[in-house]
Each structure stands twice: as structure tokens, then as C-alpha cells.
C-alpha positions in Angstrom: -4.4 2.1 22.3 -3.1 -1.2 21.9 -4.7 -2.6 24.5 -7.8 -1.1 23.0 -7.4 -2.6 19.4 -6.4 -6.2 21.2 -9.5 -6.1 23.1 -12.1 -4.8 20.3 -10.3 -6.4 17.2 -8.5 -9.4 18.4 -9.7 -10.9 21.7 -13.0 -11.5 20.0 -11.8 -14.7 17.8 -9.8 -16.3 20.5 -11.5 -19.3 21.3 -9.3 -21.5 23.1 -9.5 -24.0 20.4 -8.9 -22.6 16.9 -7.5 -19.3 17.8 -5.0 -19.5 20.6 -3.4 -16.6 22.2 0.0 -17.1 23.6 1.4 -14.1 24.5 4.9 -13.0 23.4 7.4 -15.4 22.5 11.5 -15.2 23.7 14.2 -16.2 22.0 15.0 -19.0 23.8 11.1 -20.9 22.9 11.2 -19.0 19.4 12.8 -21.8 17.6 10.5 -24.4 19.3 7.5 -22.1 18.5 8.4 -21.8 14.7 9.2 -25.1 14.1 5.9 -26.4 15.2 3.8 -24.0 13.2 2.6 -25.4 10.0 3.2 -21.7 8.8 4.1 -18.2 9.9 1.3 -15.6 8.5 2.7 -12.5 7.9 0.1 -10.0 6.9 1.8 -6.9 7.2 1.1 -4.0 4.4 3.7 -1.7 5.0 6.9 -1.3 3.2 8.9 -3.6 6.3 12.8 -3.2 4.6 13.3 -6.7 6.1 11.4 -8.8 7.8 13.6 -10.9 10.0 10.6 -13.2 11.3 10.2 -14.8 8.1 14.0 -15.5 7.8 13.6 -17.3 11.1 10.3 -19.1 10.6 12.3 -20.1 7.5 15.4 -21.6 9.6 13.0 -24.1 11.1 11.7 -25.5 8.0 8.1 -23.3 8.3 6.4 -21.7 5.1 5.4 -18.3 5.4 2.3 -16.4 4.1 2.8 -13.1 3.1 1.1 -9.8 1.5 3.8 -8.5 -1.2 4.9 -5.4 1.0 8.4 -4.6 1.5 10.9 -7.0 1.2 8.3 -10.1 1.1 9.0 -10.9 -2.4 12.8 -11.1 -2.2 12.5 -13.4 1.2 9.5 -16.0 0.1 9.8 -17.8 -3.5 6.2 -18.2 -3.7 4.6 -21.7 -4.1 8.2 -22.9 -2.5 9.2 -21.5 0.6 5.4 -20.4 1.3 3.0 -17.8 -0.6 2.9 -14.5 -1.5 -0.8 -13.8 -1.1 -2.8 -10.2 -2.4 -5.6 -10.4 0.4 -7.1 -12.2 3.2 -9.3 -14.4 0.9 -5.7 -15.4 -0.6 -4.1 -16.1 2.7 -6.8 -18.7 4.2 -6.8 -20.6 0.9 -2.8 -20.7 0.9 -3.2 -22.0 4.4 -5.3 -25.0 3.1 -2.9 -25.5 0.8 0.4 -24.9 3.0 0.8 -29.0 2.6 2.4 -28.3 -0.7 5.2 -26.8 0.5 7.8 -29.0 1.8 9.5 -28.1 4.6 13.1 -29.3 4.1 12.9 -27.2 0.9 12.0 -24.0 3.0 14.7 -24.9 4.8 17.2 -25.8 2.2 16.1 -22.6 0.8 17.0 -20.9 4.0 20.8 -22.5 4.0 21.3 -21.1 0.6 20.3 -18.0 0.7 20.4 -16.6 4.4 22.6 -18.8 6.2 25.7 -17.4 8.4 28.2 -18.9 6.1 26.3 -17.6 3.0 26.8 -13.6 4.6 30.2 -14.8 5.4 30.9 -15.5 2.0 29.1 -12.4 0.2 31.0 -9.8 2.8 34.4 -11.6 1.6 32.9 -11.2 -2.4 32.0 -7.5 -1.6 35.0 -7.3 0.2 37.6 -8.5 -2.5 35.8 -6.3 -5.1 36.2 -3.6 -3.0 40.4 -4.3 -2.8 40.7 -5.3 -6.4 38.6 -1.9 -7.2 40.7 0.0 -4.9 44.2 -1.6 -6.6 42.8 -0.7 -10.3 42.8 2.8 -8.7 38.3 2.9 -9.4 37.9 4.1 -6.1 40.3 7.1 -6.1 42.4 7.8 -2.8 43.5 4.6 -1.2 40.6 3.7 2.0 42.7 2.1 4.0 42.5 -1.5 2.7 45.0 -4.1 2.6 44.6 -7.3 1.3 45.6 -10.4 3.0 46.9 -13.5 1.9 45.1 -15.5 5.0 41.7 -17.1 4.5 38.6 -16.5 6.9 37.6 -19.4 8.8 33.8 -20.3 9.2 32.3 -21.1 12.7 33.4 -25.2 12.0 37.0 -23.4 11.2 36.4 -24.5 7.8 38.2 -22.2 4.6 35.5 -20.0 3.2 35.8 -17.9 -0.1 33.6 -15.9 -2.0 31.2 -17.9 -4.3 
């Protein structure tokens, strides 16, 4: 079936020139792959609950097009980290304007909001709440937490805390 669709649907517009096909990408060239693209489209109208493509096309600085489905509109700030788009019409003219974005932004963006250290520090915020909830007695029977009076260290063994 797939083979099918790429045939019929797909194959059609790959030129060589404009419209490249490249096959599947591993991790180890994703990064390289990203980085280079002056954007990631991601046209998919479905409900996706996260869509960690765009977090990683992010990572390397690269604006992504999306439709508003699923968890677009938390990921993409629109007009900063790329464009939330309603069609296809929408999605070629944000591609002729994808030099307005700037990449160091996207990937500022990405630091702030998706980094490692960032879920480091909002597991150790959900994870003091949860103690200081379960001390004030909120939770009801004691879960088996204890509080401790070390820090956790980030991957540069650097002090995190909760923000």
C-alpha cells in the first residue's frame, strides 16, 4: 500500500532538482540533515500527542512548518520558531518567507523550553511538589518518598534546581 501511494502520489514530483528523494534518514546523519534544511514541513493532520521531529529539527536551529494538529501549537511559536499554517496554500507562502525566522532564535527557543537540563529541572519542580504535598499530608497515605538534602547534578556536574 505504501509502496503504492509513493509510486502514484509521490514519485511523480521528484525531479532530481527541486524535489529530491533521499530515502530514510539515521540517527547518526539526522542532525547533519536537519541542520541544513532551511525548514522541516510537517504537514500532518492528525492529533500526533508529540511530535518529536519538530523538537529535533528545532535543536539544529531549523523552523518548522506545521498544520495546527496535535501538539503543533504548543511546540512552534508561530512567526518565531517557524509557522503554523491552515493549508497547503499557507505552507508554500511560509516557505518563501522562512528567511524571517532566525535560526539562533529557534534554537534558543529550543534550549529554553526542550532542553535536557530544562526536563531535568521540571522533574525536580514536579518532584519537590510532590514531597512537600506528601509532608502537608494532601496526598493521603505516605508513597514512599523521602526527601533528600543532596542536589542533582546536570550532565557538566553542575547544581540544578527547580526554576
Amino acid at each position: 500500500m505504501e509502496s503504492r501511494f509513493f509510486k502514484e502520489q509521490i514519485e511523480p514530483f521528484v525531479d532530481g532538482r527541486k524535489v529530491e528523494y533521499v530515502g530514510e534518514v539515521n540517527d547518526r546523519n539526522k542532525s547533519d540533515f536537519l541542520g541544513r534544511a532551511k525548514a522541516l514541513l510537517f504537514p500532518i493532520d492528525w492529533p500526533e500527542p508529540f511530535g518529536l521531529v519538530m523538537i529535533e529539527a528545532m535543536a539544529c536551529g531549523t523552523p518548522v512548518i506545521a498544520l495546527p494538529c496535535g501538539s503543533v501549537p504548543e511546540i512552534v511559536t508561530d512567526s518565531k520558531t517557524g509557522f503554523i499554517v491552515r493549508n497547503g496554500v499557507d505552507a508554500i507562502d511560509a516557505i518563501n518567507r522562512i528567511r524571517e525566522i532566525d535560526r539562533r532564535q529557534v534554537r534558543a527557543e529550543f534550549e529554553h523550553r526542550f532542553s535536557a537540563r530544562r526536563m531535568a529541572q521540571e522533574y525536580l519542580r514536579c518532584y519537590s511538589d510532590l514531597v512537600t504535598r506528601t509532608k502537608a499530608g494532601e496526598l493521603g497515605p505516605k508513597i514512599g518518598i523521602k526527601a533528600n538534602s543532596h542536589r542533582l547534578r546536570d550532565v557538566y556536574g553542575e547544581a540544578i534546581s527547580p526554576a
